[in-house]
TORMI-166653 format. One record per residue (C-alpha): residue number from 1; x, y, z. Coordinates in Angstrom, 3 decimals, decimal comma, padded with zeros to 6 digits, m for minus. Example, Ala and Ser with C-alpha at 12.3 -4.5 7.8 and 13.67 -1.06 7.14 Angstrom:
% residues 2
+---------+----------+----------+----------+
! mardren !        x !        y !        z !
+---------+----------+----------+----------+
!       1 !  012,300 ! m004,500 !  007,800 !
!       2 !  013,670 ! m001,060 !  007,140 !
+---------+----------+----------+----------+
//
This chain:
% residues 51
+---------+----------+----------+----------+
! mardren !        x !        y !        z !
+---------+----------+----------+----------+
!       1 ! m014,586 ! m025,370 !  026,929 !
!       2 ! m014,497 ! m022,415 !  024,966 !
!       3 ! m014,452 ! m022,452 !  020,992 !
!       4 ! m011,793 ! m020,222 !  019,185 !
!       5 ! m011,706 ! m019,652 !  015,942 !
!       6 ! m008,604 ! m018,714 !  013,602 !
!       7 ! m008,745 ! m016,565 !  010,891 !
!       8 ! m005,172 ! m016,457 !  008,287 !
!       9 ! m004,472 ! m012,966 !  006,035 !
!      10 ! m003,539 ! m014,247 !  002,601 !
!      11 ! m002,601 ! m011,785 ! m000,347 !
!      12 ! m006,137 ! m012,941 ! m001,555 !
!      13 ! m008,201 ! m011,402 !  001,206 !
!      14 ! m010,385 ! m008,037 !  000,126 !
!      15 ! m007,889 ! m005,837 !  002,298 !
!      16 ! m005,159 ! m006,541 !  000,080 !
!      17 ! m006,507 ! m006,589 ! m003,064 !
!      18 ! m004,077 ! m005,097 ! m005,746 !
!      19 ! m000,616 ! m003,846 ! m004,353 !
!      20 ! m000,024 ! m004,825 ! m000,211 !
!      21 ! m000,792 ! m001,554 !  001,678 !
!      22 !  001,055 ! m001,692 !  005,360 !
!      23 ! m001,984 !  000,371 !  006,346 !
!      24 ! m005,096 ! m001,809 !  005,121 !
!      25 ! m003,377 ! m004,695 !  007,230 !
!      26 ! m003,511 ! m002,570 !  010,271 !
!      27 ! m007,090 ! m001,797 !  009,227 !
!      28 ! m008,015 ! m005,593 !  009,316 !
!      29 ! m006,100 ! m006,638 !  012,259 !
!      30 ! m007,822 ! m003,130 !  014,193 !
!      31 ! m011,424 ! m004,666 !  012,740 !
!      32 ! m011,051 ! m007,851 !  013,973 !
!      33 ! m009,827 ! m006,941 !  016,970 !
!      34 ! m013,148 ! m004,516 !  017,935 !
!      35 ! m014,764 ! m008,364 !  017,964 !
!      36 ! m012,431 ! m009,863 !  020,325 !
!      37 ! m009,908 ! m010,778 !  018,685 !
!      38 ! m006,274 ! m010,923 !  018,898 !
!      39 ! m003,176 ! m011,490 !  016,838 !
!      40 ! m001,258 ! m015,011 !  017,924 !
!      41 !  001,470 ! m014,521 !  014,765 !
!      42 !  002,665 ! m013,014 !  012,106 !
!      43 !  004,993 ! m014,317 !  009,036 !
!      44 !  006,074 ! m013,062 !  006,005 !
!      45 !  006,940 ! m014,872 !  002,433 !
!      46 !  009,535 ! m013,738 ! m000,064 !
!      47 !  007,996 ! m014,398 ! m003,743 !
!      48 !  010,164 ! m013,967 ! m006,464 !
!      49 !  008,866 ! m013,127 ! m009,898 !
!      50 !  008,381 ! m015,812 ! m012,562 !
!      51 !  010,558 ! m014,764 ! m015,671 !
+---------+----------+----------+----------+
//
């Protein structure tokens, strides 16, 4: 049996740090997948600002 491993993207990773860049996430996804791997999903959040 084979072992897979799962990796999330959080706002807190080091290719998002400071304002979310469309193209650093393509970066990151392109990275990993040069080692095999492969995107399963995607989601986004809405945050609203705390006034």
């Amino acid at each position: 049996m084979k072992n897979k491993k799962y990796i999330v993207f959080t706002q807190k990773d080091k290719w998002f740090l400071g304002k979310f860049d469309p193209e650093k996430s393509e970066h990151a996804m392109n990275a990993y997948s040069r080692q095999g791997g492969m995107i399963n999903a995607c989601a986004t959040a809405i945050v609203s600002g705390v006034f």
